[in-house]
N, C-alpha and C positions, 0 to 999 in steps of 0.2 A: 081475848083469851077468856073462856070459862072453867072455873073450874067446881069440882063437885063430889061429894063424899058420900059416905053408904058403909053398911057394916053386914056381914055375910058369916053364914056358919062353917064357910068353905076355907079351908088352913091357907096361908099367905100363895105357899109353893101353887095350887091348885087356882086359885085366881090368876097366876100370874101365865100361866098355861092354858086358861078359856082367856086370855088377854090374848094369848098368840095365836090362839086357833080362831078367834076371832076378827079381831084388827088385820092381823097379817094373812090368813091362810084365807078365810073372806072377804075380806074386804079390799085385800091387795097393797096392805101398808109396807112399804120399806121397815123392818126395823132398823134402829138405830144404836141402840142401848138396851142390855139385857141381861140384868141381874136374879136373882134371888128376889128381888123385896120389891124390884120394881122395873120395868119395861118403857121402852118409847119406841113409839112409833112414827112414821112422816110420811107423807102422799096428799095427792089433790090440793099443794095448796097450805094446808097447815098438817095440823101432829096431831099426836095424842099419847097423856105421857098418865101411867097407872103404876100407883106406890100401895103395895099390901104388906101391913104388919098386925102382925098377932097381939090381941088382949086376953085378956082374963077368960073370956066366952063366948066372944069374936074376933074378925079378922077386920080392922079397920084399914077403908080402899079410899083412897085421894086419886081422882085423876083431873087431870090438866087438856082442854082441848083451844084449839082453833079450827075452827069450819067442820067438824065432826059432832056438834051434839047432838045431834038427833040417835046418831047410833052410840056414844058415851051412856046416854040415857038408857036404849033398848039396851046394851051392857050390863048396865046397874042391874035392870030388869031381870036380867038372865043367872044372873049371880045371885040379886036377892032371896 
């Protein structure tokens, strides 16, 4: 399991929304869990779990994978 953080000018709700449209609506992940502040996802194998909470003057993003970094990464990418 890796896991990986990144800070984004995009408000919590708004990550957690390019989290669904991407993990799940391209990539074809199961979700599993799907809150407000944070989302998981499962397929191929392993997950992928993304936690967004608001600071002062960003949105601080944790996410959690198994066998998905590559795209956690282009994620990070797409939000930063």
């Amino acid at each position: 399991m890796a896991r990986y953080s990144t800070e984004t000018k995009l408000s919590p709700e708004r990550v957690i929304e390019k989290a669904r449209a991407y993990f799940g609506t391209e990539m074809g992940l199961d979700t599993t869990d799907d809150n407000p502040c944070c989302i998981t996802f499962e397929g191929g194998g392993g997950f992928v779990s993304v936690t967004a909470s608001a600071g002062e003057k960003k949105t601080a993003v944790e996410l959690e994978t198994r066998e998905w970094d590559y795209q956690v990464k282009q994620f990070m990418r797409e939000i930063g």
